[in-house]
DRENVEX-902618 format. One record per residue (C-alpha): residue in three letters; y, z, x. Coordinates in steps of 0.05 Angstrom, whole numbers, plus 5000, padded with zeros to 4 digits. Example, Ala and Ser with C-alpha at 12.3 -4.5 7.8 and 13.67 -1.06 7.14 Angstrom:
ALA491051565246SER497951435273
***
This chain:
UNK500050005000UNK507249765027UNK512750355038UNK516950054986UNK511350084931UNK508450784957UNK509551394897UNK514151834912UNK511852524901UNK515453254891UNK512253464959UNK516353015002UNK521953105036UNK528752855015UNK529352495079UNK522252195061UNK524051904997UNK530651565023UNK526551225079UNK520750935033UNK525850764975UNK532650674994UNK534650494927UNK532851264902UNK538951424936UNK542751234871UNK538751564826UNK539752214865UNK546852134877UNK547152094796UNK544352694791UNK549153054833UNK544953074902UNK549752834943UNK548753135007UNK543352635025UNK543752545097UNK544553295110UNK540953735158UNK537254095100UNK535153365070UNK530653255121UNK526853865112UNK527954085033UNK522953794985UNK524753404927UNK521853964882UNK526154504925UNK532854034919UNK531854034842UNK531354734832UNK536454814880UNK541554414845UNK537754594776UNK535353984754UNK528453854727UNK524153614778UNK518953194732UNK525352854700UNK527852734769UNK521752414797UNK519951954731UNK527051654751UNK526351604822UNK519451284816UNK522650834755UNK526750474808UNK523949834833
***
């Protein structure tokens, strides 16, 4: 499977996601994570960025994972 169409789970990193799909940048910044490229996004989880910034993480994940 290609990076681009690999599922993006709650377990990976920020910095993860942005690498495999660049595009779920959007989607993030839209949900008011906009620190993307910060020292904590390379290590926070997308599950621990969610609660962080309390969003729901399934909700956040069905989007990112929405984008082609």
């Amino acid at each position: 499977m290609s990076e681009e169409n690999k599922q993006i789970t709650k377990k990976m990193t920020i910095a993860e996601i942005i690498k495999i799909k660049p595009q779920s940048a959007s989607v993030l910044m839209s949900h008011g994570m906009h620190c993307l490229g910060c020292v904590i996004a390379q290590g926070e989880t997308l599950e621990q960025a969610a609660e962080v910034h309390g969003i729901d993480s399934d909700e956040l994940l069905k989007a990112i994972n929405g984008t082609k």
